[in-house]
N, C-alpha and C positions, 0 to 999 in steps of 0.2 A: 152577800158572798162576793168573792174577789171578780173581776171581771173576766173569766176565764174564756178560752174559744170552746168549741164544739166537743174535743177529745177530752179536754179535763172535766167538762162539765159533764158528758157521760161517765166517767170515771167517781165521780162523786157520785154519779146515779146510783151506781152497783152500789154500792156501799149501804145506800140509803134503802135499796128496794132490798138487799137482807134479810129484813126481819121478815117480810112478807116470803120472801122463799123459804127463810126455814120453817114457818107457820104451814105454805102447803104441802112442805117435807113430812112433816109430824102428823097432819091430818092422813096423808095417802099413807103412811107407814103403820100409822094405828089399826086404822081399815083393811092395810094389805091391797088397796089398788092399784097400784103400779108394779113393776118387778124392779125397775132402777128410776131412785127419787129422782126430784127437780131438785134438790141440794147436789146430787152428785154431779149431774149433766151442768146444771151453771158455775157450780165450783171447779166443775172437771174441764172444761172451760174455758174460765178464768184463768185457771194455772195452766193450757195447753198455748192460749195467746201471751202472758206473760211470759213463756219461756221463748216462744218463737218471736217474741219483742225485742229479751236483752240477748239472745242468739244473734239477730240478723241487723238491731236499728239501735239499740242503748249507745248512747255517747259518754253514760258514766265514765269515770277514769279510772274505778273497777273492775272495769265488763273484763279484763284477761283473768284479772284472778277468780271473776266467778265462773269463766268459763274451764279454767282448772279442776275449782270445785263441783261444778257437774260433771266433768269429765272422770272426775273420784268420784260420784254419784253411781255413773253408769258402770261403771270397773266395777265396782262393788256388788252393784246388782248381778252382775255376770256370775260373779265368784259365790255369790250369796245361793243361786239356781246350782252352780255347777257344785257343790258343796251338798247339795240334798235330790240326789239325782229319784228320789221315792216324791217328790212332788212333780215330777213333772209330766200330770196327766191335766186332763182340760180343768175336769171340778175341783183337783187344788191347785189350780195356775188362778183359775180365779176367785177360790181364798186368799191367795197370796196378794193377787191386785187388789183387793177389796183392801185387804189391811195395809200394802205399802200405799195407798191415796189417801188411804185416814190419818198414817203419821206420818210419813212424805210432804205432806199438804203442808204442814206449816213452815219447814225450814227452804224448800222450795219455793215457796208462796212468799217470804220474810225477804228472801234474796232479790225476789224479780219485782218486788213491791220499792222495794230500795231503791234498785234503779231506776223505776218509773216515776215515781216523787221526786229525783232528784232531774231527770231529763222533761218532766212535764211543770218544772215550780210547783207543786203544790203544798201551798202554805197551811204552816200546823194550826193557824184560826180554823180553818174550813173543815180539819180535820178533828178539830172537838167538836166545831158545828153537827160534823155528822155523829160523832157520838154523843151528844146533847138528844138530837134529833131519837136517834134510836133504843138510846136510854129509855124514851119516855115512851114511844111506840111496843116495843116489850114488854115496859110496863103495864099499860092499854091491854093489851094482849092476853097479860095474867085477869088482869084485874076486874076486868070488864064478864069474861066467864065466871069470874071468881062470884063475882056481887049478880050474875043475872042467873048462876045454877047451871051451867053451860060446860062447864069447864069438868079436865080432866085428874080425878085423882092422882095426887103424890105417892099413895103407898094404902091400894087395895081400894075398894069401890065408898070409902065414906069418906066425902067431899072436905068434911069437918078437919078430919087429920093433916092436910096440908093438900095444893092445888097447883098442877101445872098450867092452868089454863087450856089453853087450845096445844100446848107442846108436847112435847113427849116422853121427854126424859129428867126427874126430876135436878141431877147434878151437872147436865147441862145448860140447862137452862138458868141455873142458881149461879153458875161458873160468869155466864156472858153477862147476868145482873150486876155481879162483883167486879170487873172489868169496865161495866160501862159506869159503875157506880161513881168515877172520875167524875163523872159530867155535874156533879156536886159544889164540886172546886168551881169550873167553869159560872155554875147561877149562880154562887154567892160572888163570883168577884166582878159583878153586872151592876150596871149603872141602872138597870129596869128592875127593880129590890122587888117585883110583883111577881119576878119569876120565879122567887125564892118557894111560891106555893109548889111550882113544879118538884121540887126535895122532899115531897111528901111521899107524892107515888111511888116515886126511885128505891127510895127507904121499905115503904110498908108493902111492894111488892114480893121485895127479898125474904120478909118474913113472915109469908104467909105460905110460902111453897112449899114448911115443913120438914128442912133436910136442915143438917148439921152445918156440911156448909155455907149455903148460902146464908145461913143465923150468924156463923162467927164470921163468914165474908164480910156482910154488913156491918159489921160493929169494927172489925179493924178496918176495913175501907175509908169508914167516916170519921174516924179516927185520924186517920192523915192525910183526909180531906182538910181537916180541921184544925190540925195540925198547922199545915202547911200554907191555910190562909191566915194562922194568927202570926206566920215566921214573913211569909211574904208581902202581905199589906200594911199600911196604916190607919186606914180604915174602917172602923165598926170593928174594930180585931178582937174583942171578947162579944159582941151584942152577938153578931150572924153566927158565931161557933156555939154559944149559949144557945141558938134557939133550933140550931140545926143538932147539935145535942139534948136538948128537951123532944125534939121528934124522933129522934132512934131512939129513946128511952122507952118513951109511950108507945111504940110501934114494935119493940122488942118483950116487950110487958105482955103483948097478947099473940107473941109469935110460938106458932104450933110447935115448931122443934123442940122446943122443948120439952113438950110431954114424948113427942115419937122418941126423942132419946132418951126419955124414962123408959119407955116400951121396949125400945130394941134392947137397953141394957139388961131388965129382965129378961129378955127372952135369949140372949147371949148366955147370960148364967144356968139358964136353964139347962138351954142345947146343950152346956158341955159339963153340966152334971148328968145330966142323961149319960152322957158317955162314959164317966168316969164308973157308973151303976150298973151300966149293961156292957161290961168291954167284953162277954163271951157273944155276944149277939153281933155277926159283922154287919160294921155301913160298910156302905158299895155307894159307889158312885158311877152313871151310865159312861159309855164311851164310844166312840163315835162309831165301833165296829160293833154296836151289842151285846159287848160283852162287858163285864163288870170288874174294874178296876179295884177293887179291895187290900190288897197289900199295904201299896202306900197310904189311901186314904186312913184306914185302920190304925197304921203308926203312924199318920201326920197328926189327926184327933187326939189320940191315947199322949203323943208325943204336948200336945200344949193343953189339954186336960190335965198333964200332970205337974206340969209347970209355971208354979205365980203370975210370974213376970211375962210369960209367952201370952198366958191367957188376958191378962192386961192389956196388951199389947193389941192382941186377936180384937179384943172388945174395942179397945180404941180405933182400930180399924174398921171395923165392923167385917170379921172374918177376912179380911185380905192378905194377914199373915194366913190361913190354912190357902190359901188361895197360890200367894208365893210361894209356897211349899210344896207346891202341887206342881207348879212350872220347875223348881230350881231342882229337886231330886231329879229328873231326868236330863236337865244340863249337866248336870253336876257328873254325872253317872255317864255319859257321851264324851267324842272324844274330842280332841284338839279344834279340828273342824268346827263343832257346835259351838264353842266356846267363844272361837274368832269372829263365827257368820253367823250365832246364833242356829234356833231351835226352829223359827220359820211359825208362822201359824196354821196350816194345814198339819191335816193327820199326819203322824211319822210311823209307821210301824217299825221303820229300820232299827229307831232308838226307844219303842215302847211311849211314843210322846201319841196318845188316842184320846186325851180326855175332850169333853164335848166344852168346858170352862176351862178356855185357857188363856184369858185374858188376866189378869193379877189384879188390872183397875188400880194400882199406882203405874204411871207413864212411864218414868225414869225406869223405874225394874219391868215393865214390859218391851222397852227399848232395848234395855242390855240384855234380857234373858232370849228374845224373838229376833232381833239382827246382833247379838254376839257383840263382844270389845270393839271390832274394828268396826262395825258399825253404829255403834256406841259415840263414838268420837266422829263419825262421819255427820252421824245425824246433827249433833251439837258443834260441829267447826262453827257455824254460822254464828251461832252465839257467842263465842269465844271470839272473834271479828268484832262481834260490836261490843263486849264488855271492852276491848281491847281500845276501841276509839273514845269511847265514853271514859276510861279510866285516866287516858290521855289526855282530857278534854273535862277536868273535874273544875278547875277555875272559868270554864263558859259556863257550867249547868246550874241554870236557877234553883228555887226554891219549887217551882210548877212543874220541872223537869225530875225534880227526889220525887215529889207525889208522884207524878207518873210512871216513873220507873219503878217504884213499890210498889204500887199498886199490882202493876206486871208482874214483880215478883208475888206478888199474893196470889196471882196467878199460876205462877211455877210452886206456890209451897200447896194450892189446892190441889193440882195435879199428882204431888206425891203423899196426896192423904185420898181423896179420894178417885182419884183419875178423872177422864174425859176431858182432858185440857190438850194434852200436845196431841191427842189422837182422834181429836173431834175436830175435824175444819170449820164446824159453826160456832162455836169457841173461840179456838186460834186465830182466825180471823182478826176479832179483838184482840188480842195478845200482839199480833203482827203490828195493828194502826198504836197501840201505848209506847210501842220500842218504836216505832217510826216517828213519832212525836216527839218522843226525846232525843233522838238525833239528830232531823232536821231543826229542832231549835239549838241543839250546839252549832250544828252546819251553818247555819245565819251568822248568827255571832262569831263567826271565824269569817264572813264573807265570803261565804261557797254560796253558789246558788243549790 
């Protein structure tokens, strides 16, 4: 590691001690021992020193336009309260905080991470190093419960179906596998060829946890892992891709997702021939006042039970089309207000918004339907900044820099298929360090510190 002083080299710590916070987040959260995780308190943290960093000490050249943009942060936030004046009692002020830190967290976090990388040096080596590092620690984590019987079912109490390990969430933890699955690139293009055994675990971790996507993560991940070492080196350019694709072949051969998406597929068909069989009989769906939301659920059902393409769609989702359907009919139905600020996530009695599931679990449509257009475009300015420097800067970006960047994008296309990416900070996190990597290697190559 580079010869850093005291602050960066704690600065690489956080990063690296991760994977052990979100591991006793998932334990105390399974159990119900705590009221508020160890993920919240060190992430929460994190982003309150981060801000009070590029507030008071960042020397970025920067630091005025981000403080613009928090400054449109905080306006926002104003108009977003004063806009839904039936939230503002204790128990949904603190719905509301619990969901603006979960998806606050990453464009917040992306910004003041920026700055700090580019006022602390810290070099993109050190910053694969720590995702090498945690790749394989995660992996450990799965694996190790996996092989000693320890470990936490993916979907219902038989271990066989697929296995979170010690975690807790199957799509999150599949999401931070695929992100870290980069650290691929990095073993094979090693002059220690012995570290190539570490590509095993990286791989067969992914496809033991059972879910869809972690299955197709891994395979397009390693894909332009593989890619991208046969465009970027000279080197072994078909041997290490050949045999790093003979290991996701073998390890894809006995990965569980695929029977569970045998399973979920029938049991999708099923659900919504039920329905089409019994439409005199109403579902009800609970809602957070005890009473029984029936109306729409009744014509959200009957409405893609009756339709090819919707039901398609449903399936391919696994139910998150009835789910957007569920949030969008009461946007849609509100007035101007909701539309701009969004729908909010506490109860709304004002606009009949009571359901007890009112997350969608696609990101992007939880973004626009729960902070509204103008918060839409507020939450994503940050990314629009850096597309906007990166797009500028296409003659610096290697061949290590497209992988990286895809990869993150594979990031952003799991987030709009199954969610937990931009609203999970144990997630995003990863997503923040892949776009900081490809940054600070254009930054280099331009001679920016």
């Amino acid at each position: 590691m580079t010869n850093y002083n005291l602050k960066q080299k704690l600065l690489l710590l956080f990063f690296l001690l991760l994977p052990y916070v979100d591991l006793v987040t998932a334990v105390t959260t399974r159990f119900g021992l705590v009221s508020v995780s160890l993920g919240v308190i060190v992430k929460g943290a994190a982003l309150l020193f981060s801000l009070i960093y590029v507030l008071g000490f960042s020397k970025c050249k920067y630091r005025k336009l981000t403080l613009l943009y928090l400054i449109g942060v905080a306006v926002f936030a104003a108009l977003y309260l004063l806009t839904k004046p039936d939230v503002l009692s204790l128990p949904s002020l603190v719905t509301e905080a619990t969901y603006a830190f979960k998806f606050l967290f990453l464009p917040l976090m992306l910004i003041c991470l920026y700055h700090i990388f580019h006022d602390f040096d810290i070099q993109t080596n050190d910053i694969k190093r720590v995702i090498v590092v945690n790749s394989l620690v995660y992996s450990a984590m799965v694996l190790i419960p996996y092989f000693t019987k320890t470990g936490f079912a993916t979907y219902g109490p038989d271990l066989s179906k697929g296995t979170l390990g010690w975690f807790y969430a199957g799509n999150e933890i599949g999401a931070i596998l695929i992100l870290l699955s980069i650290s691929i690139l990095y073993l094979m293009d090693n002059d220690k060829k012995w570290k190539l055994i570490f590509i095993v675990p990286v791989i067969y971790c992914a496809t033991i946890i059972g879910t869809k996507v972690a299955y197709m993560g891994i395979i397009a991940s390693t894909i332009i892992v593989v890619l991208a070492f046969i465009l970027g080196t000279k080197k072994n350019r078909f041997t290490l891709p050949a045999v790093v694709l003979v290991i996701l072949i073998v390890c894809c051969m006995n990965s569980l997702a695929l029977w569970n998406m045998e399973k979920f597929s029938m049991e999708h068909e099923t659900y919504y021939a039920s329905v089409e069989t019994e439409v005199e009989t109403p579902v009800t769906t609970p809602t957070t006042s005890g009473k029984a939301s029936s109306e729409n659920t009744d014509y959200i059902l009957n409405l893609i039970s009756g339709n090819e393409t919707l039901a398609k769609i449903d399936k391919i989702l696994t139910k998150r089309l009835y789910l957007f359907l569920e949030n969008y009919i009461p946007y849609e139905k509100a007035g101007i207000a909701t539309k701009l600020f969004g729908l909010g996530f506490a109860p709304r009695t004002a606009i009949q918004y009571t359901y007890m599931r009112r997350l969608v679990e696609i990101d992007i449509l939880d973004i626009w339907l729960h902070y509204g257009i103008i918060g839409f475009f507020v939450y994503f300015a940050p990314f629009l900044f850096l597309a906007y420097k990166f797009i500028g800067n296409l003659k610096k970006a290697s061949v290590e820099s497209y992988a990286y960047l895809l990869v993150a994008l594979l990031g952003f296309g799991i987030s709009c298929i199954a969610g937990h990416v931009l609203g999970a900070p144990p997630v995003s996190i990863y997503l923040i360090l892949l776009l900081l990597v490809v940054i600070r290697q254009i930054e280099t190559k331009k001679g920016q510190p």
